[in-house]
N, CA, C and O of each residue as an XYZ file, in Angstrom:
416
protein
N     -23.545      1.017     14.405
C     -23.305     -0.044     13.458
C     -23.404     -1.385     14.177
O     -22.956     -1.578     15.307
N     -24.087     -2.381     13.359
C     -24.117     -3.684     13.824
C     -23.107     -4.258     14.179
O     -22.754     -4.403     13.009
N     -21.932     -4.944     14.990
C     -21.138     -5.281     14.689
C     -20.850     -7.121     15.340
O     -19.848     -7.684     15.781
N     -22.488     -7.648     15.070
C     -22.765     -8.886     14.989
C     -21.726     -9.684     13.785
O     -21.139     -9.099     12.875
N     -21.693    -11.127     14.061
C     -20.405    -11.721     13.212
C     -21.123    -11.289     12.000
O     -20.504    -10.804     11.054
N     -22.366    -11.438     11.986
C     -23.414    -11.771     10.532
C     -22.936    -10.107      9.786
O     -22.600    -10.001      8.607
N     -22.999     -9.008     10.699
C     -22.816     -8.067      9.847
C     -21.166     -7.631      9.424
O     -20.678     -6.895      8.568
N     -20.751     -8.287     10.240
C     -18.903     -8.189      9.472
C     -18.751     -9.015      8.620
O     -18.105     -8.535      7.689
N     -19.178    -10.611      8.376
C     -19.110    -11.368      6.881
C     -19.828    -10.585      6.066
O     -19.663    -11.029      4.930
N     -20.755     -9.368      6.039
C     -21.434     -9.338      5.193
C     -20.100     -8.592      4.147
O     -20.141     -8.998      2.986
N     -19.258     -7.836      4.378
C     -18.421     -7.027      3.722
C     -17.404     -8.339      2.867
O     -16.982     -8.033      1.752
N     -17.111     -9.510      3.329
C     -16.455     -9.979      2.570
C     -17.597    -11.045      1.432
O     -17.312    -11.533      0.339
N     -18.185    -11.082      1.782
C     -19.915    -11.082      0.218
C     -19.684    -10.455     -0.234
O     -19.081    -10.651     -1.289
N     -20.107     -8.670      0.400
C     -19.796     -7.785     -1.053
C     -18.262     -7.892     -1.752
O     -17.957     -7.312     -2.794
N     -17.636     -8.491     -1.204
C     -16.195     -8.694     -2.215
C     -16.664     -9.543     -3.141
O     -16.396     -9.346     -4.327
N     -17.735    -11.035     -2.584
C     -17.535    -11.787     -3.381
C     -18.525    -11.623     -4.258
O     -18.287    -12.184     -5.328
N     -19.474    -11.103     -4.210
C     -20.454    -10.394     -4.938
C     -19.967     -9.873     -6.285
O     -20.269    -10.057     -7.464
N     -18.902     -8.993     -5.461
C     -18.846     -8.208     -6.902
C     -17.719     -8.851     -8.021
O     -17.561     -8.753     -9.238
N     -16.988     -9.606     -6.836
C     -16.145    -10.159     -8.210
C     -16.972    -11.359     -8.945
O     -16.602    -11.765    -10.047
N     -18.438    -12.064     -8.090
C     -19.339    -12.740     -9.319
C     -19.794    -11.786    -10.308
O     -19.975    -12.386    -11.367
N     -20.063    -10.520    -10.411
C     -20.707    -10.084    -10.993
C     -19.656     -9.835    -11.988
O     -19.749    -10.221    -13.153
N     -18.817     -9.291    -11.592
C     -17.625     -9.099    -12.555
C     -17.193    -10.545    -13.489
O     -17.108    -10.500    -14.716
N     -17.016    -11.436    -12.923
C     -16.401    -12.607    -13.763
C     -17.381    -13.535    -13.976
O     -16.889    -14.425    -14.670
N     -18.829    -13.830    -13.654
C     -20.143    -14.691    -14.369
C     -20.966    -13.663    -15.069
O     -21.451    -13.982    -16.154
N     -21.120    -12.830    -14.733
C     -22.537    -12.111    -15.095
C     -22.245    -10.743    -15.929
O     -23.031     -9.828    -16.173
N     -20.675    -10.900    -16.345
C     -19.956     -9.730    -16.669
C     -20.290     -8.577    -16.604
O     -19.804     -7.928    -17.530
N     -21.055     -7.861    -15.770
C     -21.750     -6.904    -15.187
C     -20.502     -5.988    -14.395
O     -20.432     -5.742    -13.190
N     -19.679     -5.628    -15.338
C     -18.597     -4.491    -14.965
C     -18.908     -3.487    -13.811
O     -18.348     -3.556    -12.717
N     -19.935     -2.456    -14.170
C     -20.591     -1.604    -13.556
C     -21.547     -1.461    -12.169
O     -21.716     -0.614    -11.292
N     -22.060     -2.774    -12.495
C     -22.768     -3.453    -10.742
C     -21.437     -3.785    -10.200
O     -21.237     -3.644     -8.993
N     -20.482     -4.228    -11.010
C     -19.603     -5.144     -9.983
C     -18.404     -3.840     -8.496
O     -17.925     -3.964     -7.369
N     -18.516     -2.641     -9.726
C     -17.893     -1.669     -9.258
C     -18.641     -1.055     -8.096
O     -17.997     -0.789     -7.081
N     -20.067     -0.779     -8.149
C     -20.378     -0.237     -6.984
C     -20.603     -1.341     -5.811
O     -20.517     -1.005     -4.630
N     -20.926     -2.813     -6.241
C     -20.448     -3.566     -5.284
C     -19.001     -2.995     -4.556
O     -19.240     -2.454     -3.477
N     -17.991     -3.003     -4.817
C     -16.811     -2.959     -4.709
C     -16.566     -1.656     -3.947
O     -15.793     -1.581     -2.991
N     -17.203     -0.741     -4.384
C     -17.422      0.895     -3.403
C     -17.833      0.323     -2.428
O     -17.020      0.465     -1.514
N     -19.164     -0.589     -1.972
C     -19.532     -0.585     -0.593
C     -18.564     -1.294      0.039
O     -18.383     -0.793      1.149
N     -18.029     -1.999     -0.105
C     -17.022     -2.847      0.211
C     -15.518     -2.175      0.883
O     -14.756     -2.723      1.680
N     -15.401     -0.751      0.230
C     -14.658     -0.087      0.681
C     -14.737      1.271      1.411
O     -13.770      2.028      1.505
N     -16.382      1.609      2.096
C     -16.522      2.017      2.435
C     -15.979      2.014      4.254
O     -15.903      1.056      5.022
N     -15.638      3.655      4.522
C     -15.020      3.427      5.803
C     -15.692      3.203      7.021
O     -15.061      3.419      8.055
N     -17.047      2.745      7.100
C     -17.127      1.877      8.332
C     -17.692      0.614      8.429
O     -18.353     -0.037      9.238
N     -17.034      0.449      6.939
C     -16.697     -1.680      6.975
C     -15.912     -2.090      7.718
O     -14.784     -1.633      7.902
N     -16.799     -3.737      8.657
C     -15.823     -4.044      9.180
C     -15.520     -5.442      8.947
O     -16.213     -6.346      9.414
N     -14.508     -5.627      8.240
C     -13.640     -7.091      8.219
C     -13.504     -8.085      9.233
O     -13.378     -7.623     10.368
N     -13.497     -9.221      9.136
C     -13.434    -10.416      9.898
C     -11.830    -10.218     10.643
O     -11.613    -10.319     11.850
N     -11.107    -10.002      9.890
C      -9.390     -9.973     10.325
C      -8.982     -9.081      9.225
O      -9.715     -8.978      8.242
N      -7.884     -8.431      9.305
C      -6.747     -8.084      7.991
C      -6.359     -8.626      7.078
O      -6.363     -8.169      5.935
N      -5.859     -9.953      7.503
C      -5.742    -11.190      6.395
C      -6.769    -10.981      5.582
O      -6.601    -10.677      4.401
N      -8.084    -11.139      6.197
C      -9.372    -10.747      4.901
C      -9.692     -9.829      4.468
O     -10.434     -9.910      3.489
N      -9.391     -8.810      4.852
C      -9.341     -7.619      4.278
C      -8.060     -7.425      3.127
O      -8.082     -6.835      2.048
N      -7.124     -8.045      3.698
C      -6.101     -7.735      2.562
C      -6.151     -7.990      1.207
O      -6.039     -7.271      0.214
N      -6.444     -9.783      1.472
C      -7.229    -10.665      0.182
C      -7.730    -10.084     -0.604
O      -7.372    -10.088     -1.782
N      -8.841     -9.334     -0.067
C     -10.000     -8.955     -0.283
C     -10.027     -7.733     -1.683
O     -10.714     -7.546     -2.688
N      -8.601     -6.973     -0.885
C      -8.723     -5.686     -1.511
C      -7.554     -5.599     -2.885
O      -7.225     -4.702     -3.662
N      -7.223     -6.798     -2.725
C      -6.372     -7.197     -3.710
C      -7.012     -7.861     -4.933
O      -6.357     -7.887     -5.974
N      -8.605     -8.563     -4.885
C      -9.477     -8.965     -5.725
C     -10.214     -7.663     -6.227
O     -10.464     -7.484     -7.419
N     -10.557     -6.727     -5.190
C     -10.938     -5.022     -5.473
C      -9.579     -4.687     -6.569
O      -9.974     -4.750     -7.734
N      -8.350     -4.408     -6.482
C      -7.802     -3.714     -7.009
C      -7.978     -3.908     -8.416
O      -8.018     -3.074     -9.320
N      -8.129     -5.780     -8.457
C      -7.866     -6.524     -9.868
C      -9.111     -5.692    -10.709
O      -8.822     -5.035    -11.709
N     -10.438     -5.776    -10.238
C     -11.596     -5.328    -10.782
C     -11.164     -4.141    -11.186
O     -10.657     -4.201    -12.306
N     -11.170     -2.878    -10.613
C     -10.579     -1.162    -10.497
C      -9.999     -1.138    -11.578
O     -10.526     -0.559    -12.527
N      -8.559     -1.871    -11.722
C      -7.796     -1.786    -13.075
C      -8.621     -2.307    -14.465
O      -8.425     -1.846    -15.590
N      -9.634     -3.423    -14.107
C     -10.311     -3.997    -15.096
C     -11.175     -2.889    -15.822
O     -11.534     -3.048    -16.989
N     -11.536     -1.617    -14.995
C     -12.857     -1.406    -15.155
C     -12.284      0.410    -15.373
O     -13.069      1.345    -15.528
N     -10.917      0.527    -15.335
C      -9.907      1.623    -16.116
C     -10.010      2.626    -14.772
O      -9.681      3.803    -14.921
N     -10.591      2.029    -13.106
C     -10.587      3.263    -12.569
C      -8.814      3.288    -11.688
O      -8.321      2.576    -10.813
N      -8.447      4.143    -12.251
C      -6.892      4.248    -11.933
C      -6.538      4.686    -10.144
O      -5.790      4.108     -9.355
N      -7.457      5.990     -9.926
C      -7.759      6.605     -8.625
C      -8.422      5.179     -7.552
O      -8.018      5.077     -6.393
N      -9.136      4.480     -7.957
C      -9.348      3.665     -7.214
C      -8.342      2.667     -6.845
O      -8.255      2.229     -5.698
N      -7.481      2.256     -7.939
C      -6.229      1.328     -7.857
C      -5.596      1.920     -6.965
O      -5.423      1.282     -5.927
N      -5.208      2.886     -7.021
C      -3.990      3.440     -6.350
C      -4.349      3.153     -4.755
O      -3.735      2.360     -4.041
N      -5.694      4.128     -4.272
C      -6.212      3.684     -3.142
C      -6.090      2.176     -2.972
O      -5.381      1.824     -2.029
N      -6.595      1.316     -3.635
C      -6.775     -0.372     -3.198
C      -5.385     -0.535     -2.547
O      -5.157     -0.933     -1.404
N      -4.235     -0.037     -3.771
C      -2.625     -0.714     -3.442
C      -2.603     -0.013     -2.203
O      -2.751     -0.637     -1.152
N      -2.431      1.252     -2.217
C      -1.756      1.500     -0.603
C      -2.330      1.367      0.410
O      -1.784      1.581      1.492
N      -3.837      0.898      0.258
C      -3.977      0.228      1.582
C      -3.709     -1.065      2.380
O      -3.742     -1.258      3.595
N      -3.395     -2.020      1.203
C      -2.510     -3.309      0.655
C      -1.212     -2.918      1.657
O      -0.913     -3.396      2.751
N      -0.694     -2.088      1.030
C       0.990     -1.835      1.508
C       0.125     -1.440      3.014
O       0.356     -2.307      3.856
N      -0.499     -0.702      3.359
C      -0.750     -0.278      4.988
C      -1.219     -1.719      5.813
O      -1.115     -1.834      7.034
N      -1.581     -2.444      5.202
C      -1.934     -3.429      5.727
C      -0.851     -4.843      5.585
O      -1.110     -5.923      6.114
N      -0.156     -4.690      5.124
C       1.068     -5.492      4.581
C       1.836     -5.063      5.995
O       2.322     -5.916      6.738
N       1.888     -3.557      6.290
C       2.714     -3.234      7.247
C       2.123     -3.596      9.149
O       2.865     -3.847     10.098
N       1.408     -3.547      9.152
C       0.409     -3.649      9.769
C       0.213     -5.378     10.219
O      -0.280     -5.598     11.326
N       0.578     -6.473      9.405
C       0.675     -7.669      9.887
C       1.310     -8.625      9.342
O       1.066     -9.817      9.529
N       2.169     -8.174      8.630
C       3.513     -8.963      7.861
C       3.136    -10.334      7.792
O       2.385    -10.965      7.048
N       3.841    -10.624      8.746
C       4.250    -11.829      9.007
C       2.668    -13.155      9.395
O       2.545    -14.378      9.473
N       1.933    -12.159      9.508
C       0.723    -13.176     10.170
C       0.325    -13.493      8.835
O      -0.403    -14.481      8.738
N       0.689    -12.765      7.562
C      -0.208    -13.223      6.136
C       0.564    -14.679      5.567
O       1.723    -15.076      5.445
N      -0.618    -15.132      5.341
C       0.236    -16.684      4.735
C       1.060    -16.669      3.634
O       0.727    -16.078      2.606
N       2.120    -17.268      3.746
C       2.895    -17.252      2.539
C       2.153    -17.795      1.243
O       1.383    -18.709      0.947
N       2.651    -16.983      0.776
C       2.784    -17.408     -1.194
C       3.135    -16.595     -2.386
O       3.934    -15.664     -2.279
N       2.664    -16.853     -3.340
C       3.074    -16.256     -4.377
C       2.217    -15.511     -5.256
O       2.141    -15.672     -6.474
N       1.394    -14.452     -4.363
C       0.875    -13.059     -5.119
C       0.986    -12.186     -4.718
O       0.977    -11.922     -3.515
N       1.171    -11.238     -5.897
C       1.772    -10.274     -6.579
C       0.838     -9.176     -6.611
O       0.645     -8.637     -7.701
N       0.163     -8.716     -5.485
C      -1.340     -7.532     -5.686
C      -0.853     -7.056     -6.518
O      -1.240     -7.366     -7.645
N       0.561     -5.769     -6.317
C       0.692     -4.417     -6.321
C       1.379     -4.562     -8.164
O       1.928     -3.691     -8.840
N       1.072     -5.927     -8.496
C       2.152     -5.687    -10.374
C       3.240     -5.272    -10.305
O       3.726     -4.536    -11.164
N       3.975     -5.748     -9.036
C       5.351     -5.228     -9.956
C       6.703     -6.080     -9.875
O       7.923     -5.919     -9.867
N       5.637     -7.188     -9.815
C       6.795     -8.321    -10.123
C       7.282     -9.357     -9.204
O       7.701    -10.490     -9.438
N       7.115     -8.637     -7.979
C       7.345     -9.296     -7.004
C       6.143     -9.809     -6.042
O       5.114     -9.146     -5.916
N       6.343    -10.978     -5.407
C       5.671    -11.452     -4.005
C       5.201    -10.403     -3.074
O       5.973     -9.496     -2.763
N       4.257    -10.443     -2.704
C       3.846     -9.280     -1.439
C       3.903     -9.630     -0.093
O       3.974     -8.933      0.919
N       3.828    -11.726     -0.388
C       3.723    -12.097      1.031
C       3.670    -13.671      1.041
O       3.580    -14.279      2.107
């Protein structure tokens, strides 16, 4: 695997890819298999922070698009990655996982 800078931004494109496709081009179905490559396991992310982001804009789509099995995966890798660098994620006020509370 390439693991030039050019080919690790490419994984956070396909995030943003698919959430254009999803929210301009309302292209549900492209936007989802965007979103598969994106979570394929030998993507590699810039940092965690971007990956976390990342998979938290994935989850939003997943639920949009009724795949439940995919949500579940998005969240707990959220929570594995939540655990994984706490404190380095910038504060604020979203709520990946829906349930009310802050994640970070």
């Amino acid at each position: 695997m390439d693991t030039t800078v050019d080919a690790i931004l490419i994984e956070g494109a396909r995030k943003t890819y698919a959430q254009t496709l999803w929210a301009f081009a309302d292209d549900l179905p492209a936007a989802v298999e965007q979103a598969d490559l994106a979570l394929q396991p030998n993507v590699l992310w810039r940092d965690a922070s971007e990956q976390h982001d990342s998979y938290a804009v994935l989850s939003s789509l997943y639920k949009n698009a009724g795949y439940d099995e995919r949500v579940a995966f998005v969240l707990a890798e959220i929570e594995r990655l939540d655990a994984e660098i706490g404190d380095r994620l910038p504060s604020s006020e979203h709520d990946h996982d829906g349930d009310g509370q802050p994640d970070h």
